[in-house]
N, C-alpha and C positions, 0 to 999 in steps of 0.2 A: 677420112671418108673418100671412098670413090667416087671423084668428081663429076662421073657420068652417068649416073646412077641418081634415078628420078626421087626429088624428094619435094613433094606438094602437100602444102595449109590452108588450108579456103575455112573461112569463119562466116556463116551465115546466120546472121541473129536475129533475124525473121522467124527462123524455122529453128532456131537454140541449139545450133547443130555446127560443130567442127569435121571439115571432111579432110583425112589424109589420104598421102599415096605416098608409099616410101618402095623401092625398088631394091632387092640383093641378088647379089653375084654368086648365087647359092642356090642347090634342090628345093624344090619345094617343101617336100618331105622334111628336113635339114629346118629352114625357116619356119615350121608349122611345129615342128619341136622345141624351137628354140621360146617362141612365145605361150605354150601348153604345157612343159613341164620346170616346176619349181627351181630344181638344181641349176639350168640353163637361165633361166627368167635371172635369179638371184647372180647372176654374174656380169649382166648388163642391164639391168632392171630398176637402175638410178642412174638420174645422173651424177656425173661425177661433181663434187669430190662427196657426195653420198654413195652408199650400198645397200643393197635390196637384203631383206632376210627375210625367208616363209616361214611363218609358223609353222606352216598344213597347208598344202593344196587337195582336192582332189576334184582331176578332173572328169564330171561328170555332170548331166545334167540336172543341177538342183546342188550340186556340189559347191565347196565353195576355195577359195584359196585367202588365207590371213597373212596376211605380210608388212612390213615394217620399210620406209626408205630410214636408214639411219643417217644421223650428221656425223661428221672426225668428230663433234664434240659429245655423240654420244644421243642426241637427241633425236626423238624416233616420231616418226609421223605414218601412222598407221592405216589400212586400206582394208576392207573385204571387197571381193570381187566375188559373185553367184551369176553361178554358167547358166542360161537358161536356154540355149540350143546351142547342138554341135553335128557338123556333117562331120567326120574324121577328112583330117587335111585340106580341105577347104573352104568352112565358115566356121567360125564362133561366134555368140552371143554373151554378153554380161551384163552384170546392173552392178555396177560399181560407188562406193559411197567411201566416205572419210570415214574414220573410227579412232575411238581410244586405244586404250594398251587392252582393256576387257574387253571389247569389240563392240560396245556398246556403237551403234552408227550415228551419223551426223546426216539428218536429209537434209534437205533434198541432193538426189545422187543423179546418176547418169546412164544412159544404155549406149557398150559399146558393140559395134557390130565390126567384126573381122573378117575380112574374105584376101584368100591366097588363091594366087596363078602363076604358072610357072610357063615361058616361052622362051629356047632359048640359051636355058642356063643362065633367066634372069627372074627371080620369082618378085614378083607386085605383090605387094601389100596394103591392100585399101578400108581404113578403118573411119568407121562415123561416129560419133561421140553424140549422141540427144542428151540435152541436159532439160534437165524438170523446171529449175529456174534460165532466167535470162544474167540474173548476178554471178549466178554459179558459175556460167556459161563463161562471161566473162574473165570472172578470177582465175578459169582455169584456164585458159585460150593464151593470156597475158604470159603466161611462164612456161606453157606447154611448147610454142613451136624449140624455145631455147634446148629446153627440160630432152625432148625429144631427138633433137636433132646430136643432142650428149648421145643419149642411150642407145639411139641408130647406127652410130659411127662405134661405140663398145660393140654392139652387135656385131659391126663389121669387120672390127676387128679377129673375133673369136672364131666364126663364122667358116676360117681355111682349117683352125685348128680342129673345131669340132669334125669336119667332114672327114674328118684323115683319121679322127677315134673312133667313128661309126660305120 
């Protein structure tokens, strides 16, 4: 990870709410790609030593993306994500929940809110997490700053490649 490159966790369980701010060294455009289409998503989209697999995404609003983090040993923990607002390149909206392998969901789930800015040749990423419960909130707060700060630095990594294929 680029050690100067802003990466903020704030847990406020008053309001069942995780707020990020993660910072890349990358177009906007570039980063607004990398978290809205599948192929991209799916190659930093666990952490490590898991891997992201999409069933299906599509995105659109009302759309939805089914995806898997798998473990080396094969064991998959599954996710639906439904877009319920999108500005193209700088907001998204979801409602995010756990699921089985039928996609049967697990509630209570979460709303997360995505917003992209680019100053710079430095695009912010600032995402809020509303969780429905305060236990949710918790269980996922606990493993997320780790969980994320994995999948940030994959991001980072890939992030010179991608720009150079686009």
């Amino acid at each position: 990870m680029n050690n100067d490159l802003l990466f903020d966790f704030n847990v406020d369980k008053a309001a069942k709410t995780v707020f990020i701010t993660r910072e890349f060294k990358a177009a906007q455009s570039l980063v607004w790609d990398a978290f809205t289409k599948a192929e991209l998503l799916d190659r930093w989209g666990a952490p490590a030593p898991m891997r992201a697999k999409t069933k299906y995404m599509d995105f659109k609003v009302g759309g939805r993306r089914f995806y898997a983090m798998i473990s080396p040993d094969g064991q998959e923990l599954w996710s639906v994500q439904e877009y319920t607002s999108i500005t193209p390149k700088t907001n998204f909206k979801m409602y995010s929940t756990f699921a089985d392998k039928d996609e049967n969901r697990e509630l209570p789930g979460s709303e997360w809110d995505y917003t992209f800015r680019e100053q710079d040749g430095i695009t912010t990423v600032n995402i809020s997490i509303f969780n429905e419960s305060l236990e949710r909130m918790e269980r996922l707060a606990d493993g997320a700053v780790k969980g994320l700060a994995v999948m940030f630095t994959k991001l980072d990594d890939i992030l010179p490649a991608l720009s150079q294929q686009l």
